[in-house]
SEFIZA-3560 file (N, C-alpha, C; in Angstrom, 3 decimals):
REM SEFIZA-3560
<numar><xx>-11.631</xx><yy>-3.673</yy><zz>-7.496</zz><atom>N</atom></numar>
<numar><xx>-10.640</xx><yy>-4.723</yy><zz>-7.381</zz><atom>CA</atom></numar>
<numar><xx>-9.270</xx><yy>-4.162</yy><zz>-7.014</zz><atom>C</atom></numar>
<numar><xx>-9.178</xx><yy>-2.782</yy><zz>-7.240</zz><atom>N</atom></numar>
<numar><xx>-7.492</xx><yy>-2.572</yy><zz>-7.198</zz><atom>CA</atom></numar>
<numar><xx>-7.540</xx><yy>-2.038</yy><zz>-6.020</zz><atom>C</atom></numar>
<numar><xx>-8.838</xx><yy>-1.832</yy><zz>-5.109</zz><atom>N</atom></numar>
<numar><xx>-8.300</xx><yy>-1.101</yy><zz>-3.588</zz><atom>CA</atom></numar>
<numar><xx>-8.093</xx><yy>-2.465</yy><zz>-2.899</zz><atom>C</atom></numar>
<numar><xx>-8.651</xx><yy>-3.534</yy><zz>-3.553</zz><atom>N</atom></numar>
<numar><xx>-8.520</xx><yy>-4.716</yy><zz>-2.531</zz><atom>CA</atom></numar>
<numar><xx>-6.539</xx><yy>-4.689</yy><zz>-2.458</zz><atom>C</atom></numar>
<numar><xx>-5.991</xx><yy>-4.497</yy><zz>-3.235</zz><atom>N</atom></numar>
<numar><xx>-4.374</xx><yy>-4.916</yy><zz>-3.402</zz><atom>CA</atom></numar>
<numar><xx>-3.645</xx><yy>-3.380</yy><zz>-2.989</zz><atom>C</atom></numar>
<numar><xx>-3.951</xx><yy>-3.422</yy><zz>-1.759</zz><atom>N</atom></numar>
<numar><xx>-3.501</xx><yy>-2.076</yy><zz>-1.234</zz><atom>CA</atom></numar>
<numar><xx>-2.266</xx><yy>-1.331</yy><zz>-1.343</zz><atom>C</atom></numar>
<numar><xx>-1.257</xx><yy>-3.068</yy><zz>-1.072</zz><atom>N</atom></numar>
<numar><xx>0.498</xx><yy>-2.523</yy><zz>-1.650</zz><atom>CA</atom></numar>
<numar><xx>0.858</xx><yy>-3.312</yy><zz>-2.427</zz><atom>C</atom></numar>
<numar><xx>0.050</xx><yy>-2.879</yy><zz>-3.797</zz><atom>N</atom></numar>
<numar><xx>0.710</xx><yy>-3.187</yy><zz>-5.114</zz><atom>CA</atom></numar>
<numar><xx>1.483</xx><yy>-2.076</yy><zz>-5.565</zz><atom>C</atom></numar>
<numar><xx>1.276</xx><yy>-1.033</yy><zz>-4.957</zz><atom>N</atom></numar>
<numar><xx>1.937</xx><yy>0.013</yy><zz>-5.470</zz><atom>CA</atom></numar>
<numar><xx>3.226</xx><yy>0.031</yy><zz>-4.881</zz><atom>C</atom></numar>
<numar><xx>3.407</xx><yy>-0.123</yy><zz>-3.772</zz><atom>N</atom></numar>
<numar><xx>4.732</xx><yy>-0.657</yy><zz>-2.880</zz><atom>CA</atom></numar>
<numar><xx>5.557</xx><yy>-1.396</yy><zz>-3.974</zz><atom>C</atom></numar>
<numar><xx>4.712</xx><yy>-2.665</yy><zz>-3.664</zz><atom>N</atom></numar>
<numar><xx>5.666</xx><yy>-3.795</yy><zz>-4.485</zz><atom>CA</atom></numar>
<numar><xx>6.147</xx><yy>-3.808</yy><zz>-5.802</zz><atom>C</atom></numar>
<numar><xx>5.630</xx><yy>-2.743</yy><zz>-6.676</zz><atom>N</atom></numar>
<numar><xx>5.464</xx><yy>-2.383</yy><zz>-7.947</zz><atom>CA</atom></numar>
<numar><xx>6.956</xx><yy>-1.134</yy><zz>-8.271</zz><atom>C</atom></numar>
<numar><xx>6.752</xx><yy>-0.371</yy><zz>-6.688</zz><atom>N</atom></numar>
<numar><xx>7.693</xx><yy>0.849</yy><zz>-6.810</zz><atom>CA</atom></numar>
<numar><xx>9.412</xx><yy>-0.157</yy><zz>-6.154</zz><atom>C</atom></numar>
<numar><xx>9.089</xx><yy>-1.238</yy><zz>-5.807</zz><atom>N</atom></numar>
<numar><xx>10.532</xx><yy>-1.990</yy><zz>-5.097</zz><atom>CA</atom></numar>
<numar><xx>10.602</xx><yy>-2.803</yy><zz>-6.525</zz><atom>C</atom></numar>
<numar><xx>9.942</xx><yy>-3.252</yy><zz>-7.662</zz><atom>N</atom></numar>
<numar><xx>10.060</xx><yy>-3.614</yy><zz>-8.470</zz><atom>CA</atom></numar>
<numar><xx>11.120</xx><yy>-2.965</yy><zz>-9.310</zz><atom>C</atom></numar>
<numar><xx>10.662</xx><yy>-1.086</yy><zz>-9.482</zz><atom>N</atom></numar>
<numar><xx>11.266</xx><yy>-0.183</yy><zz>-9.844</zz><atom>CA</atom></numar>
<numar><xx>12.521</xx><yy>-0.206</yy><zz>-10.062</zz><atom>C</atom></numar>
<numar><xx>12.647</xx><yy>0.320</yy><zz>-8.326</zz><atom>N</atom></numar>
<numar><xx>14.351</xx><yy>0.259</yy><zz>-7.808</zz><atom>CA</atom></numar>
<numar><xx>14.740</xx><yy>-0.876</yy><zz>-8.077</zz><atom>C</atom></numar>
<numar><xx>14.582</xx><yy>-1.891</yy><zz>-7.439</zz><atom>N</atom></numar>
<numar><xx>15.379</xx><yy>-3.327</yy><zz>-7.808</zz><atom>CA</atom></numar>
<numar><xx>16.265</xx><yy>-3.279</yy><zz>-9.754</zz><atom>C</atom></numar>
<numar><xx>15.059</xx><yy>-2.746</yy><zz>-10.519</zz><atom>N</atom></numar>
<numar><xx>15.393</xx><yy>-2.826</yy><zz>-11.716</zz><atom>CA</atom></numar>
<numar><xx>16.341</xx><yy>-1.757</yy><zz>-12.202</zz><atom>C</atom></numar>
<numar><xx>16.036</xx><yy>-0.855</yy><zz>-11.692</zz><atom>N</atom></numar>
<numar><xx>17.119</xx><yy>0.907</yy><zz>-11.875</zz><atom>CA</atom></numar>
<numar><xx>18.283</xx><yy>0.073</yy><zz>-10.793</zz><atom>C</atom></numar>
<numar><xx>18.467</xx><yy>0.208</yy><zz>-9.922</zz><atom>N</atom></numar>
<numar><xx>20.054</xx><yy>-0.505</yy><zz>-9.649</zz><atom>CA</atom></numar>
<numar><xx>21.017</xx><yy>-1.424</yy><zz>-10.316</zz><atom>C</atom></numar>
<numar><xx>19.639</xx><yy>-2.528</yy><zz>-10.881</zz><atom>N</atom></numar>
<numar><xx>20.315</xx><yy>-3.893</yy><zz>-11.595</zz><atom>CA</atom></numar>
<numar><xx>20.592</xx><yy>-2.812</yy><zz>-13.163</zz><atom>C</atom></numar>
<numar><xx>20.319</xx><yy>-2.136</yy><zz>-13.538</zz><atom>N</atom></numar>
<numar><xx>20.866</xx><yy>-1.196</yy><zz>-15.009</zz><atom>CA</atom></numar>
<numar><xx>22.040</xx><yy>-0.482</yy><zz>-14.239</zz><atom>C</atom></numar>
<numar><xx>21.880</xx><yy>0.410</yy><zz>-13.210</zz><atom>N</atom></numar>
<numar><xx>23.026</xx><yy>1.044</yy><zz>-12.637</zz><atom>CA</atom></numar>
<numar><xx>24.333</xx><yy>0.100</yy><zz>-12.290</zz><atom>C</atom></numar>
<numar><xx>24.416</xx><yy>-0.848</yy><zz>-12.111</zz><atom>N</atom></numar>
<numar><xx>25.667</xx><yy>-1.801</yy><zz>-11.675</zz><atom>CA</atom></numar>
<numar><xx>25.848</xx><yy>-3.035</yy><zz>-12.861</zz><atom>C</atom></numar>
<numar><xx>24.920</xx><yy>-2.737</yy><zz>-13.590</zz><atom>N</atom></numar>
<numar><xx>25.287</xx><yy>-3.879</yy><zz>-14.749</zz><atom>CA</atom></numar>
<numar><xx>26.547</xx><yy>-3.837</yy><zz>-15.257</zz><atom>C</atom></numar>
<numar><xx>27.435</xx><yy>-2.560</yy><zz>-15.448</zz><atom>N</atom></numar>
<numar><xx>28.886</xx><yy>-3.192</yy><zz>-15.775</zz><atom>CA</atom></numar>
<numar><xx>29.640</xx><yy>-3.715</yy><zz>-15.477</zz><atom>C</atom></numar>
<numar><xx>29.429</xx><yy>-3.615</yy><zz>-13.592</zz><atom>N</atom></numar>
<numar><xx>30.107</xx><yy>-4.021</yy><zz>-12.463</zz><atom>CA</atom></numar>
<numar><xx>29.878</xx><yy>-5.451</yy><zz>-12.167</zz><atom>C</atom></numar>
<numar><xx>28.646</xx><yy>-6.046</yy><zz>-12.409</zz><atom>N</atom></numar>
<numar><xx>28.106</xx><yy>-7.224</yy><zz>-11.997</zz><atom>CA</atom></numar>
<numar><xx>26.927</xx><yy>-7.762</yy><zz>-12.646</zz><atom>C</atom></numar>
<numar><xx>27.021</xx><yy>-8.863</yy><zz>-12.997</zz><atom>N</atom></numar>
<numar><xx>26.036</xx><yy>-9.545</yy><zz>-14.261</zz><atom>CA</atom></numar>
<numar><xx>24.975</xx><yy>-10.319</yy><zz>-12.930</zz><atom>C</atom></numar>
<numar><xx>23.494</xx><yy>-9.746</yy><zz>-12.655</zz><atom>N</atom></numar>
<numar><xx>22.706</xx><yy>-9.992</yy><zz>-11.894</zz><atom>CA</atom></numar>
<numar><xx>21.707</xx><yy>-11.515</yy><zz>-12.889</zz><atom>C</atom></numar>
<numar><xx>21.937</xx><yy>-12.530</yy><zz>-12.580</zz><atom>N</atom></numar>
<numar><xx>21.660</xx><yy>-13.848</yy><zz>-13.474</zz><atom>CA</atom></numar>
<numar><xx>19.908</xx><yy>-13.275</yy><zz>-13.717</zz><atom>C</atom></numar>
<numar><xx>20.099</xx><yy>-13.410</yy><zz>-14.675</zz><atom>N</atom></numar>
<numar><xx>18.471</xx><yy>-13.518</yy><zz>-15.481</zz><atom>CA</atom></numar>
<numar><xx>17.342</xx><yy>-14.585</yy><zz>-14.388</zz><atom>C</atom></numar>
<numar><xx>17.460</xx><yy>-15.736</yy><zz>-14.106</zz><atom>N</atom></numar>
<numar><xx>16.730</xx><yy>-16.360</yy><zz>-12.942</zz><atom>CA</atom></numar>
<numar><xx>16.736</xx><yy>-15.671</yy><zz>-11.592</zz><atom>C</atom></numar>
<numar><xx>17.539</xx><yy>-15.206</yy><zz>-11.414</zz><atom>N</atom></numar>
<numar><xx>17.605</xx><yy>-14.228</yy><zz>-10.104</zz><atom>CA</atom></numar>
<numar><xx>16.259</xx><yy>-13.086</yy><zz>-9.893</zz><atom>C</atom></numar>
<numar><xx>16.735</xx><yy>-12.304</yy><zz>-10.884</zz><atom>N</atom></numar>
<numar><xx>16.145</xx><yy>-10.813</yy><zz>-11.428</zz><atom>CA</atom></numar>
<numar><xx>14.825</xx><yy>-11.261</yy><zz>-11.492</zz><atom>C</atom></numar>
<numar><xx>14.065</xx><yy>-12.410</yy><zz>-12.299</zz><atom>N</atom></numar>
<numar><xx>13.212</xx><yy>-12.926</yy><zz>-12.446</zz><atom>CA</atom></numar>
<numar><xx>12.628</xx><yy>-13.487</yy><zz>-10.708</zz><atom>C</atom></numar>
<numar><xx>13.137</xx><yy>-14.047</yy><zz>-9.972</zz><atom>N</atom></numar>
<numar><xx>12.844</xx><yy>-14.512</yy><zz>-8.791</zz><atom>CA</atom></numar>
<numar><xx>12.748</xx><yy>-13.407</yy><zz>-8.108</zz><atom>C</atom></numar>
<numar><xx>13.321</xx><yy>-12.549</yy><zz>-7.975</zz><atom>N</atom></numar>
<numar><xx>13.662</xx><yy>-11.412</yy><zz>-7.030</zz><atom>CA</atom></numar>
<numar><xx>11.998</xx><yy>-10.355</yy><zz>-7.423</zz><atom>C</atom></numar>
<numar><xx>11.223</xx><yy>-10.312</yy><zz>-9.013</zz><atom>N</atom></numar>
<numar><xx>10.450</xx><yy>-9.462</yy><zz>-9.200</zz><atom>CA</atom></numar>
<numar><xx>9.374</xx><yy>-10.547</yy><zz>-8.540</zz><atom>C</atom></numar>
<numar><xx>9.163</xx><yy>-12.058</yy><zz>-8.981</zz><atom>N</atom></numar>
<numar><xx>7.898</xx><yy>-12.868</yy><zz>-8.584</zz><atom>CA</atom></numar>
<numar><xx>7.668</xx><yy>-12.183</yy><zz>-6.980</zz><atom>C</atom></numar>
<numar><xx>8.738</xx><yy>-12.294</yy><zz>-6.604</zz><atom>N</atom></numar>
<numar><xx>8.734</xx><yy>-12.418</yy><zz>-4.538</zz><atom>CA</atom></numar>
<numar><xx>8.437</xx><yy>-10.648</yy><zz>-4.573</zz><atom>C</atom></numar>
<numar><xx>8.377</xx><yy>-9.993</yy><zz>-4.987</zz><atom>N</atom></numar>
<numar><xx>8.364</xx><yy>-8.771</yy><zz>-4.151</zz><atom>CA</atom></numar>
<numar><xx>6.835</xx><yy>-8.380</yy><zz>-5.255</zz><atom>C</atom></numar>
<numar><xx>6.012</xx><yy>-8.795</yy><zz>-6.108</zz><atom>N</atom></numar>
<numar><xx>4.335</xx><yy>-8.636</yy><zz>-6.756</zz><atom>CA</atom></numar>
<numar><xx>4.097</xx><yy>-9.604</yy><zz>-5.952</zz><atom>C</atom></numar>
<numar><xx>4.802</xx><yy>-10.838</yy><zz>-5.795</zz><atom>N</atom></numar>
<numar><xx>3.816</xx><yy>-12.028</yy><zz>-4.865</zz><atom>CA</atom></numar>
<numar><xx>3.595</xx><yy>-11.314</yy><zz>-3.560</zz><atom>C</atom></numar>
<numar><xx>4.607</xx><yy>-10.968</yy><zz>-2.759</zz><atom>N</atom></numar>
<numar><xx>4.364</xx><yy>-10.266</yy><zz>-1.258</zz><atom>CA</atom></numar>
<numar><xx>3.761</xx><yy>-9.584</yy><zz>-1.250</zz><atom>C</atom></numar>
<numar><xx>3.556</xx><yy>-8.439</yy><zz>-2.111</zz><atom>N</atom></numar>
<numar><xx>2.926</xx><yy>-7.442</yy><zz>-2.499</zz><atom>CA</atom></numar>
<numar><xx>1.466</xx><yy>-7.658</yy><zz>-2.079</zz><atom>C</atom></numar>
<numar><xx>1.152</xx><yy>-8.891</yy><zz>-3.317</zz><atom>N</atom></numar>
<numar><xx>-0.310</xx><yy>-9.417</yy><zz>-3.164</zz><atom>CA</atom></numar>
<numar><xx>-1.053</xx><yy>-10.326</yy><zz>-1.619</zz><atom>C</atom></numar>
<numar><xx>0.195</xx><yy>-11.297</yy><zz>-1.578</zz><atom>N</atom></numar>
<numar><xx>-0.365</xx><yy>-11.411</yy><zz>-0.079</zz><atom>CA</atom></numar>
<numar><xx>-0.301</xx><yy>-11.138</yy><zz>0.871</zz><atom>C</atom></numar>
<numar><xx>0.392</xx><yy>-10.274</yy><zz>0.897</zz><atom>N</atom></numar>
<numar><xx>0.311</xx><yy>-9.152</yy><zz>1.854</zz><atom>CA</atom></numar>
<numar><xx>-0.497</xx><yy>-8.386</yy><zz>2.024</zz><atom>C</atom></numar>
<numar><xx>-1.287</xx><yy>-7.872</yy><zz>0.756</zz><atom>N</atom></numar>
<numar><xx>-2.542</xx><yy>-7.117</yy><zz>0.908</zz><atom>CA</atom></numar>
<numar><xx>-4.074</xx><yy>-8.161</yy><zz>0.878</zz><atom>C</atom></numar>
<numar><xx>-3.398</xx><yy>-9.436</yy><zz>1.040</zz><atom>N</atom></numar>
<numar><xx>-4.942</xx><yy>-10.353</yy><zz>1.437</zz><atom>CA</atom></numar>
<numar><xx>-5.108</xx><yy>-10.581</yy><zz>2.549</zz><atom>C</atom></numar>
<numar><xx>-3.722</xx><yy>-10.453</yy><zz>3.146</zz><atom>N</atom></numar>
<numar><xx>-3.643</xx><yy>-11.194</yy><zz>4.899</zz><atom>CA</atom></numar>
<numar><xx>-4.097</xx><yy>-9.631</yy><zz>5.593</zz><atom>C</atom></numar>
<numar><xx>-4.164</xx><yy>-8.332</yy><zz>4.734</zz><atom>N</atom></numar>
<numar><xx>-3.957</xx><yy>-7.006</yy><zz>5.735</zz><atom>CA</atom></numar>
<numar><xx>-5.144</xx><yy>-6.550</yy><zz>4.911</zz><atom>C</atom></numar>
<numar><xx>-6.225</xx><yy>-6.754</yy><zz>4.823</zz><atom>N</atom></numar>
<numar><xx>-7.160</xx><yy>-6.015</yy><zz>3.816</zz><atom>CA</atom></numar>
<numar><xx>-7.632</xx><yy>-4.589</yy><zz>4.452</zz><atom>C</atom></numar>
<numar><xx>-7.819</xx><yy>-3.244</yy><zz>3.412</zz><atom>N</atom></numar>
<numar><xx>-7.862</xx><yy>-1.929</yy><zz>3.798</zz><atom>CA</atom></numar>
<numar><xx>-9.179</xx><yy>-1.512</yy><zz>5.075</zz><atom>C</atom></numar>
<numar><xx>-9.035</xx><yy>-1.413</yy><zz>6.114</zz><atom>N</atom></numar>
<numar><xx>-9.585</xx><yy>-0.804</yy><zz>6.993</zz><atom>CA</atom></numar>
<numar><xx>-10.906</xx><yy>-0.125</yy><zz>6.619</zz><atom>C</atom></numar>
<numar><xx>-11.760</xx><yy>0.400</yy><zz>7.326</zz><atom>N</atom></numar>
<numar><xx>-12.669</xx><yy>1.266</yy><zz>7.348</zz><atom>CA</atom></numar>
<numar><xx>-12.026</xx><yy>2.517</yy><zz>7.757</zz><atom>C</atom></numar>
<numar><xx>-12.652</xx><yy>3.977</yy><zz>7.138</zz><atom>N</atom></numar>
<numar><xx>-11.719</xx><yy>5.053</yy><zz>7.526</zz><atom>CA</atom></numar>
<numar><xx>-12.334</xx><yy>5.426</yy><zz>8.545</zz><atom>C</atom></numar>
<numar><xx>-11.292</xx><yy>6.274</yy><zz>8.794</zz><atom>N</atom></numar>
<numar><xx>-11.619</xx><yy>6.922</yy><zz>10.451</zz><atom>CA</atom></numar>
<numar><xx>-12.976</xx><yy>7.546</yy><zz>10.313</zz><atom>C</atom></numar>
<numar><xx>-13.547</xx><yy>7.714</yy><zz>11.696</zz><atom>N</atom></numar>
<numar><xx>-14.835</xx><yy>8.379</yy><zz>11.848</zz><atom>CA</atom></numar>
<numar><xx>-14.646</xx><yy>9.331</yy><zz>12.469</zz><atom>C</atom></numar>
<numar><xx>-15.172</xx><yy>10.552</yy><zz>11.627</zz><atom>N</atom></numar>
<numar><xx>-14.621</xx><yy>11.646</yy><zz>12.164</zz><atom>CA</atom></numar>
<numar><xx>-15.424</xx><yy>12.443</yy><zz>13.385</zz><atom>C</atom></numar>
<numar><xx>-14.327</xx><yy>12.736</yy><zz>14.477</zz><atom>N</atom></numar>
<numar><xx>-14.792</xx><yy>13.189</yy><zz>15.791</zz><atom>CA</atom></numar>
<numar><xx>-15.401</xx><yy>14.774</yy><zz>15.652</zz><atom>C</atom></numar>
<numar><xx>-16.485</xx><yy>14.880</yy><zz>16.271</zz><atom>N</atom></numar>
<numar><xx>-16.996</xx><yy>16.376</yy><zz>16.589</zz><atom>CA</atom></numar>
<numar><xx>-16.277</xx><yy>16.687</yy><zz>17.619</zz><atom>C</atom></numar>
<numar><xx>-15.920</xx><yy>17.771</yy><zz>18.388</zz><atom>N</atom></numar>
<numar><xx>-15.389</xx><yy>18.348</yy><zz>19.437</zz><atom>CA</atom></numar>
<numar><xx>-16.503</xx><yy>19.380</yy><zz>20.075</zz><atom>C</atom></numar>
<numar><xx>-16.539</xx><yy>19.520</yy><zz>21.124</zz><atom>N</atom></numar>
<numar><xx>-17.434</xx><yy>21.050</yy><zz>21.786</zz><atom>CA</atom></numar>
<numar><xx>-15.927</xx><yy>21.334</yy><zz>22.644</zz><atom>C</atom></numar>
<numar><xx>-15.303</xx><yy>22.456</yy><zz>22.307</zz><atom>N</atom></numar>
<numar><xx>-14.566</xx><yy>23.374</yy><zz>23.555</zz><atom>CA</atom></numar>
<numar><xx>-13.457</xx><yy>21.866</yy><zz>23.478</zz><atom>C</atom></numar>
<numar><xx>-12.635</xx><yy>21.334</yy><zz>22.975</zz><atom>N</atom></numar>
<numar><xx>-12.070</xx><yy>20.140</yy><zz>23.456</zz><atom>CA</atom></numar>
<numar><xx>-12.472</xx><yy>18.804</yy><zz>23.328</zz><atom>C</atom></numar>
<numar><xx>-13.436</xx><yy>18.472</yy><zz>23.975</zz><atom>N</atom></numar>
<numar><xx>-13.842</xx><yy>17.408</yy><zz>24.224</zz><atom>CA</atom></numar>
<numar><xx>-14.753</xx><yy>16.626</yy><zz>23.153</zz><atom>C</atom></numar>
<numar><xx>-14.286</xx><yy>15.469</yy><zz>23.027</zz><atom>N</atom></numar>
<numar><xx>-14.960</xx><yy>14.941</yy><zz>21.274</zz><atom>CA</atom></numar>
<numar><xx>-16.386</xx><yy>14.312</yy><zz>22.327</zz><atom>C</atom></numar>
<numar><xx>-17.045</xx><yy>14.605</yy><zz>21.089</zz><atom>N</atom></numar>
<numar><xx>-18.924</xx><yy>14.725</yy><zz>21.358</zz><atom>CA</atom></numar>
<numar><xx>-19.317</xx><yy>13.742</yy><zz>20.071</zz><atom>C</atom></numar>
<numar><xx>-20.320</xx><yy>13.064</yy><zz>20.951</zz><atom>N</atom></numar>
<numar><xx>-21.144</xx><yy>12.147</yy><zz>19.730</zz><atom>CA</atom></numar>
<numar><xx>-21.455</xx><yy>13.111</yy><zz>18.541</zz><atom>C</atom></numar>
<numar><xx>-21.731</xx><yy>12.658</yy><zz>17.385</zz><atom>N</atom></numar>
<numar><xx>-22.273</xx><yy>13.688</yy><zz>16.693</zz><atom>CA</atom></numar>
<numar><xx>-23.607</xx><yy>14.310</yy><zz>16.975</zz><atom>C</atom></numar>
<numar><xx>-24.004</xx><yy>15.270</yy><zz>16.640</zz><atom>N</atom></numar>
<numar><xx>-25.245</xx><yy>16.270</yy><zz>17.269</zz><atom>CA</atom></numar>
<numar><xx>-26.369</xx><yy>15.635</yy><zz>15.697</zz><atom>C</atom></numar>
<numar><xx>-26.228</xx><yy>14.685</yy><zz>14.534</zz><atom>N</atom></numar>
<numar><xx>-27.245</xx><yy>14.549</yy><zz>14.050</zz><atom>CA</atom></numar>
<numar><xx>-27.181</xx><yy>12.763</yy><zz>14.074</zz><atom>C</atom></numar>
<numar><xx>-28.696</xx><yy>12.118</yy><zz>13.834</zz><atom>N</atom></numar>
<numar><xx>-28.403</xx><yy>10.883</yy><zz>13.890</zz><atom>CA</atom></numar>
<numar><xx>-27.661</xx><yy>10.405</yy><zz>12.439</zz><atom>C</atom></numar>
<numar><xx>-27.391</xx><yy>9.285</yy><zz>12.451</zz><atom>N</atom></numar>
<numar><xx>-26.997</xx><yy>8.265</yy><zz>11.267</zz><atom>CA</atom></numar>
<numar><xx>-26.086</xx><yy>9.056</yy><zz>10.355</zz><atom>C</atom></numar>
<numar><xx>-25.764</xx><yy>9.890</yy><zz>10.825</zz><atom>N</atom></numar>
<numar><xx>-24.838</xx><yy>10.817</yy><zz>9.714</zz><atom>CA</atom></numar>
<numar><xx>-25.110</xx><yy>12.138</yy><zz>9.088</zz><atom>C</atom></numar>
<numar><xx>-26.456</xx><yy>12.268</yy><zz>9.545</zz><atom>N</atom></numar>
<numar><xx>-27.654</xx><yy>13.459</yy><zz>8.638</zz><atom>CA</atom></numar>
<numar><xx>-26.857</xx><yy>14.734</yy><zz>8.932</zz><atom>C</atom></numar>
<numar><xx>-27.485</xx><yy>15.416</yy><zz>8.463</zz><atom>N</atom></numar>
<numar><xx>-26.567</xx><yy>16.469</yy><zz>8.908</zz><atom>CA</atom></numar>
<numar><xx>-27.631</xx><yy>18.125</yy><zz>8.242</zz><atom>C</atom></numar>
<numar><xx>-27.555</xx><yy>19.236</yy><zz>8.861</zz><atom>N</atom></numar>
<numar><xx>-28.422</xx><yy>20.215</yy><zz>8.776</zz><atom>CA</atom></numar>
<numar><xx>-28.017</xx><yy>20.784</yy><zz>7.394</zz><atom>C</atom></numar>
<numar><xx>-27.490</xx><yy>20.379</yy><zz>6.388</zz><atom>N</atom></numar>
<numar><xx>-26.966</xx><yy>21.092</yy><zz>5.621</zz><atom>CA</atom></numar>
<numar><xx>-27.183</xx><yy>21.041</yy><zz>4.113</zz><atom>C</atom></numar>
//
């Protein structure tokens, strides 16, 4: 379930900062409690649908080479002499 939510970790680490700044400038400026609160929903919400609309890829398939030139692989289905 947690590879499906690919940038939760994103949205989780802008959660972070957002919150370490709003402590760093709190003497300077009173960030409204509904704000702070709106500001974390929108950046776990994006987070999440963002990783439904972009779901994680298949990984690369890795190329054989002869001398340069990428070559089918030399065993079938993946097998391999080894």
């Amino acid at each position: 379930m947690l590879t499906r939510f690919q940038y939760l970790k994103i949205g989780l680490g802008l959660v972070l900062a957002f919150v370490g700044t709003k402590m760093l400038i709190s003497d300077l400026y009173k960030i409204p409690i509904g704000l702070s609160l709106a500001v974390v929903a929108a950046l776990i919400g994006g987070a999440v649908v963002a990783s439904l609309l972009r779901p994680p890829g298949k990984p690369p398939v890795p190329v054989h080479t002869h001398g340069g030139v990428p070559v089918s692989s030399p065993f079938p289905d993946g097998e391999s002499n080894a």
